[in-house]
VEXDREN-2710 file (C-alpha; in Angstrom, 1 decimal):
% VEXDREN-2710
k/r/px/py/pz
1/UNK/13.1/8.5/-0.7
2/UNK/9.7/7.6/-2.5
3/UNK/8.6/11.5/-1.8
4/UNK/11.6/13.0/-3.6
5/UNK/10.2/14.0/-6.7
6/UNK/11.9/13.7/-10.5
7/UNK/10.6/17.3/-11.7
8/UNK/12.9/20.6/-13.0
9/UNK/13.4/22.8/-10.1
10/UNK/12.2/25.4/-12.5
11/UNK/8.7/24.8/-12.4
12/UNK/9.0/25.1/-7.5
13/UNK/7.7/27.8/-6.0
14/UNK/10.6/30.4/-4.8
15/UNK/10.2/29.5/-1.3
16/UNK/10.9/25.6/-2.0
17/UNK/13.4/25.8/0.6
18/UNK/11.2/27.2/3.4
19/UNK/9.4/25.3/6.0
20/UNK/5.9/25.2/4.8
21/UNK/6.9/23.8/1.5
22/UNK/6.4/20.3/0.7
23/UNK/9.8/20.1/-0.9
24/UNK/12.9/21.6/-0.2
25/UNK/15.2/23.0/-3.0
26/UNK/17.0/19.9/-5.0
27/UNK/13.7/18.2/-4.6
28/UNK/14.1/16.7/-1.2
29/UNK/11.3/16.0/1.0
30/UNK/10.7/19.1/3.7
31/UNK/10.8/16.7/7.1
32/UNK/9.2/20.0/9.0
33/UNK/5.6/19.8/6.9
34/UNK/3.2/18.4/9.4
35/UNK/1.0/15.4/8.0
36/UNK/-2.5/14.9/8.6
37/UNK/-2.5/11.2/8.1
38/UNK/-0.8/10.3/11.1
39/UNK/-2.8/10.0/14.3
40/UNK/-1.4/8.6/17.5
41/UNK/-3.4/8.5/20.3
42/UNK/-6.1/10.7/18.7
43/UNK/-3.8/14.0/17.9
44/UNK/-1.4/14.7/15.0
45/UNK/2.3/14.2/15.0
46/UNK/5.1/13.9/12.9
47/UNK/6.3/15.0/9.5
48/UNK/6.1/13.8/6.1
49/UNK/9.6/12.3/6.2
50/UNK/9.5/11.1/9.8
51/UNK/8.1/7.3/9.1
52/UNK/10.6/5.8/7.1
53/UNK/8.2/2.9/6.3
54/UNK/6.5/5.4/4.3
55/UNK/9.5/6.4/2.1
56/UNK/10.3/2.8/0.6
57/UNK/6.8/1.5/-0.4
58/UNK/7.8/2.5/-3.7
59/UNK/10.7/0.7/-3.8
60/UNK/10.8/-2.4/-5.9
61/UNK/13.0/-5.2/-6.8
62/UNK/13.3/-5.8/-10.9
63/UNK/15.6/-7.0/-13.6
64/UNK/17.7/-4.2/-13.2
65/UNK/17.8/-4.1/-8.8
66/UNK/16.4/-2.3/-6.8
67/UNK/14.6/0.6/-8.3
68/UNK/12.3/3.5/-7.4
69/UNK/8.8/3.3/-9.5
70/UNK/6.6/6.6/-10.1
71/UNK/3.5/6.1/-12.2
72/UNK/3.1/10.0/-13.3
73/UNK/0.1/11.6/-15.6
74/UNK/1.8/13.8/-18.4
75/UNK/0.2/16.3/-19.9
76/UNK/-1.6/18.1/-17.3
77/UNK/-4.1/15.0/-17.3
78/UNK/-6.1/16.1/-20.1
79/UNK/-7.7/14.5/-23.1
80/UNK/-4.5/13.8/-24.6
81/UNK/-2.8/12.6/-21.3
82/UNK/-0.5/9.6/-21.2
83/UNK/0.5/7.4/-17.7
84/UNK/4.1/6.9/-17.5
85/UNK/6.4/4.2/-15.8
86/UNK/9.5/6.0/-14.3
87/UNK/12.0/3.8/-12.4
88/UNK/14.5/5.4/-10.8
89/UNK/17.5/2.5/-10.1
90/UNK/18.5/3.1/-6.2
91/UNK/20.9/0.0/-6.2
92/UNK/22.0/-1.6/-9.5
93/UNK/21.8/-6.0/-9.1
94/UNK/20.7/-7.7/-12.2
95/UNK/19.2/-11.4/-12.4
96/UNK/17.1/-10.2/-8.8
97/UNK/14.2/-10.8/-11.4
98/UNK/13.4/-11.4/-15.0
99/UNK/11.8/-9.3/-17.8
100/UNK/8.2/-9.4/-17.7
101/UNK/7.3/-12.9/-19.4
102/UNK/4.1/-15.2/-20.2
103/UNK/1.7/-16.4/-17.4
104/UNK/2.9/-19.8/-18.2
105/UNK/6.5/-19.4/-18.0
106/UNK/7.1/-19.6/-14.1
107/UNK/11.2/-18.0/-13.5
108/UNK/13.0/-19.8/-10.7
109/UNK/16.0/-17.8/-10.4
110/UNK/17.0/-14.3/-8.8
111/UNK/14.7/-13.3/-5.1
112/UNK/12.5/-15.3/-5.4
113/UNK/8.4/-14.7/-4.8
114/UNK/7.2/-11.7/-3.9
115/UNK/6.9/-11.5/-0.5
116/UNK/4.9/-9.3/1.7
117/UNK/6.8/-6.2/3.1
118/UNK/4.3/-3.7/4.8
119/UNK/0.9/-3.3/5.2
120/UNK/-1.1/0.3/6.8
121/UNK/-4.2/1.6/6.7
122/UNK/-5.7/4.4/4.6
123/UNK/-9.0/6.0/3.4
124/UNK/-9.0/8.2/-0.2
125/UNK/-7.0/11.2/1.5
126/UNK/-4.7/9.5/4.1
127/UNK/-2.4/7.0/4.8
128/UNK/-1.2/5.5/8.2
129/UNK/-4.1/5.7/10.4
130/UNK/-4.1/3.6/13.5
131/UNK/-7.3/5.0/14.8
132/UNK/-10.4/5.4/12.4
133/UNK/-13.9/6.6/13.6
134/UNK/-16.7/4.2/12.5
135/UNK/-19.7/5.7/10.7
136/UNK/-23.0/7.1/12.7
137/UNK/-25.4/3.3/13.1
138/UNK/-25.5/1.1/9.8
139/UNK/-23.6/3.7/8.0
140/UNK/-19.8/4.0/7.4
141/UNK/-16.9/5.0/5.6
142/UNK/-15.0/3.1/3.1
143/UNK/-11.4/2.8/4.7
144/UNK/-8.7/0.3/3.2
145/UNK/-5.9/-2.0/4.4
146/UNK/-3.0/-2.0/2.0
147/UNK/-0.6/-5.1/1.8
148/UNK/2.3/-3.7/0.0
149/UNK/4.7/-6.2/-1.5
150/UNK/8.9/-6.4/-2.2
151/UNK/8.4/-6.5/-5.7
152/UNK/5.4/-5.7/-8.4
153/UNK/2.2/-7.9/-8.2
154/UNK/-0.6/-8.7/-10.6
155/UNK/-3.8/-10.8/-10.7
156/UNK/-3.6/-13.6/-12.4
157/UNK/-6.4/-16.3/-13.0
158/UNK/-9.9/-15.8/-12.5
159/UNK/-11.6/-12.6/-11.6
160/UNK/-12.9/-13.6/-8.3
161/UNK/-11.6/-11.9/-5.1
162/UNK/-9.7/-12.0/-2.3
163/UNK/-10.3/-11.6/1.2
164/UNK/-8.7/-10.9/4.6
165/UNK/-10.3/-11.1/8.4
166/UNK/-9.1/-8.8/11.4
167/UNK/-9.0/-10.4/14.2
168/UNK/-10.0/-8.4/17.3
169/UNK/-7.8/-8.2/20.6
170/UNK/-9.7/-6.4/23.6
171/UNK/-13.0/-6.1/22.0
172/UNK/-14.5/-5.6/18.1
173/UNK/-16.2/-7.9/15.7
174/UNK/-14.5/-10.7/14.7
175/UNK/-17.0/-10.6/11.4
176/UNK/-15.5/-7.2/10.0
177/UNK/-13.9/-8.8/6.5
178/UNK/-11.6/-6.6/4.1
179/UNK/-11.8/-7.5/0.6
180/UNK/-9.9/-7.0/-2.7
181/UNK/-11.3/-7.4/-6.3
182/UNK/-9.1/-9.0/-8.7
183/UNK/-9.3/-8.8/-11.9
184/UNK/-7.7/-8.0/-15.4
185/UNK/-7.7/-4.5/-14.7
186/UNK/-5.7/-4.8/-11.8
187/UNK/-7.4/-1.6/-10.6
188/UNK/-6.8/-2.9/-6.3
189/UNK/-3.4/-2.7/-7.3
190/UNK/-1.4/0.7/-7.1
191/UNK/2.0/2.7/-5.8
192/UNK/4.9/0.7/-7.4
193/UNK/2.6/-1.8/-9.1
194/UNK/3.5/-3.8/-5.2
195/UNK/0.1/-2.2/-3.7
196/UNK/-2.8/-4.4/-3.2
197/UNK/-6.0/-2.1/-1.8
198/UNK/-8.5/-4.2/0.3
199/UNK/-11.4/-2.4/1.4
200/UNK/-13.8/-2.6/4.4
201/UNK/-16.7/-0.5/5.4
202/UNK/-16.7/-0.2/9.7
203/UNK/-19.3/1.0/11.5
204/UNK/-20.5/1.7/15.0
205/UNK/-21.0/-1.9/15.9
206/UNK/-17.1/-2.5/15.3
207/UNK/-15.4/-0.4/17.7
208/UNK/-12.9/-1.9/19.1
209/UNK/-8.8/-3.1/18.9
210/UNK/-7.9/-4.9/15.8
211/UNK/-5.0/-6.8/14.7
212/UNK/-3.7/-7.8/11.0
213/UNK/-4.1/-11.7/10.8
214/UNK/-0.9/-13.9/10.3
215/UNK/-0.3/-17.0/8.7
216/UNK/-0.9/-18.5/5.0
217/UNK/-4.3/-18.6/5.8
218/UNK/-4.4/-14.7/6.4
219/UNK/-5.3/-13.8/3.0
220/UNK/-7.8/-16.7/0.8
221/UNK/-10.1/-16.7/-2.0
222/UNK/-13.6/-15.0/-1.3
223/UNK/-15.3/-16.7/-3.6
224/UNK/-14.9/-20.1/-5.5
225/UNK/-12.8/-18.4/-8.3
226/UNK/-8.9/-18.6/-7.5
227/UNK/-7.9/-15.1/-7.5
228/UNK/-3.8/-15.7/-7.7
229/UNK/-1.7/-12.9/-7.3
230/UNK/2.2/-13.7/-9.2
231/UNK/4.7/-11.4/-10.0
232/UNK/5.0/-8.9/-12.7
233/UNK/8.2/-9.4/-13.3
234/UNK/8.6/-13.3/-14.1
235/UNK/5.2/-14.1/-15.1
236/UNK/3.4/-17.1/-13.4
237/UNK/5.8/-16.7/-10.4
238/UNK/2.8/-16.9/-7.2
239/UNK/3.4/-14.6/-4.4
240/UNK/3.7/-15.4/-1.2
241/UNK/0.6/-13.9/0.7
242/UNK/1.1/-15.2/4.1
243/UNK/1.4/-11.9/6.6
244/UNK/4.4/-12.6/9.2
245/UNK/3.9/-11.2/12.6
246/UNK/6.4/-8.8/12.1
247/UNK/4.6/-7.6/8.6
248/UNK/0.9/-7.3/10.9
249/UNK/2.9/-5.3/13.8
250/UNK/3.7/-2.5/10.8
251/UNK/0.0/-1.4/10.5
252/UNK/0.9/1.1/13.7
253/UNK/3.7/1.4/15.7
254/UNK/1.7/-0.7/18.5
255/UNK/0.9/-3.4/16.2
256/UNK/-2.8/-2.8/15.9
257/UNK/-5.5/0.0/15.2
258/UNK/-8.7/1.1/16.5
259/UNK/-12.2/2.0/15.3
260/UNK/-13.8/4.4/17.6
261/UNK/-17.1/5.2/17.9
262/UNK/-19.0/8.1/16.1
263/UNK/-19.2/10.5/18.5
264/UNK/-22.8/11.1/17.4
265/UNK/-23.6/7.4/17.9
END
């Protein structure tokens, strides 16, 4: 559902309801479209509306339920462009959260913490990718592991970082450390406002099978700053950060990725 869009049919293309269109007429995601960002076993497969994962990690709990959030950029993105909040409610149940309220003003009631829902891993064009090639020797690309959440998240505290440790299974570097900045800005932070980006850099000297570490001790403070992450909807509610082993076994559909090799390396 999250790749519906909101927009007038008006402004589609006429052939919105063909196959090679990214949505079909009434604004429904075309499920023919081939996506890049999915690569099993080193070839492409699937279609933008075949992970269902994929669909919902813009789907939040709030005050007002269950709701579908879209952060668009209005006027064309220009000098006089303005970001705007759309929620889309998906299942109306009020008191699941309160409004947004001070840091010190911790809210009991409704679901809870947020808990961790999802994570997957991405680079700054694709999502989902259970196999990433490591850069040529000392060199690398920046790739991230996002931990998406059931309900919106902020940084709260200090403006120190967090940090999380794959653990390898069949071979890799148990040093290779993703890390997210936290700060006032919340810029690690995106999708629903539930999104948090950590970053990691591999490289030739990490090939190898990786899991997503479980436990409360999965995802710490990098530094001697507590970095807290709390809800956005109930103010200094903390968020549960331990990673189930059902939440790591999400980054694929075998539970784990892999960094190859460069093939120049």
């Amino acid at each position: 559902m999250s790749l519906w869009k909101f927009g007038s049919e008006k402004n589609d293309a006429q052939n919105s309801s063909t196959i090679g269109a990214k949505n079909k007429a009434g604004g429904q995601p075309n499920p023919g479209l081939p996506s890049s960002s999915l690569r099993i076993s080193k070839t492409l497969t699937g279609g933008l509306n075949v992970d269902g994962k994929k669909n919902k990690r813009n789907v939040i709990v709030t005050e007002k339920g269950w709701v579908r959030r879209e952060h668009r950029v209005m006027n064309g993105g220009g000098a006089g462009s303005v970001t705007r909040q759309i929620d889309e409610v998906l299942v109306a149940a009020g008191k699941k959260a309160t409004v947004p309220g001070p840091d010190a003003t911790p809210y009991t009631g409704g679901m809870g913490f947020p808990n961790i829902a999802e994570v997957f891993i991405a680079n700054t064009t694709s999502s989902d990718m259970p196999v990433i090639t490591a850069g040529y020797g000392g060199g690398g690309s920046p790739h991230q592991l996002v931990v998406v959440f059931n309900e919106p998240v902020k940084h709260a505290g200090n403006a120190g970082s967090l940090k999380l440790t794959f653990a390898n299974t069949a071979g890799g570097n148990n040093g290779l450390i993703a890390s997210a900045v936290a700060g006032s800005s919340n810029t690690s932070i995106k999708g629903a406002n539930n999104q948090v980006v950590f970053t990691f850099t591999p490289t030739a000297g990490d090939a190898g099978v990786y899991k997503i570490p479980t436990g409360a001790s999965a995802i710490i403070n990098a530094t001697s700053l507590a970095a807290n992450l709390v809800s956005l909807n109930t103010g200094f509610r903390a968020a549960n950060d331990s990673i189930s082993s059902a939440v790591s076994n999400t980054v694929s559909t075998t539970g784990t990725f892999e960094i190859i090799p460069y093939s120049g390396s």
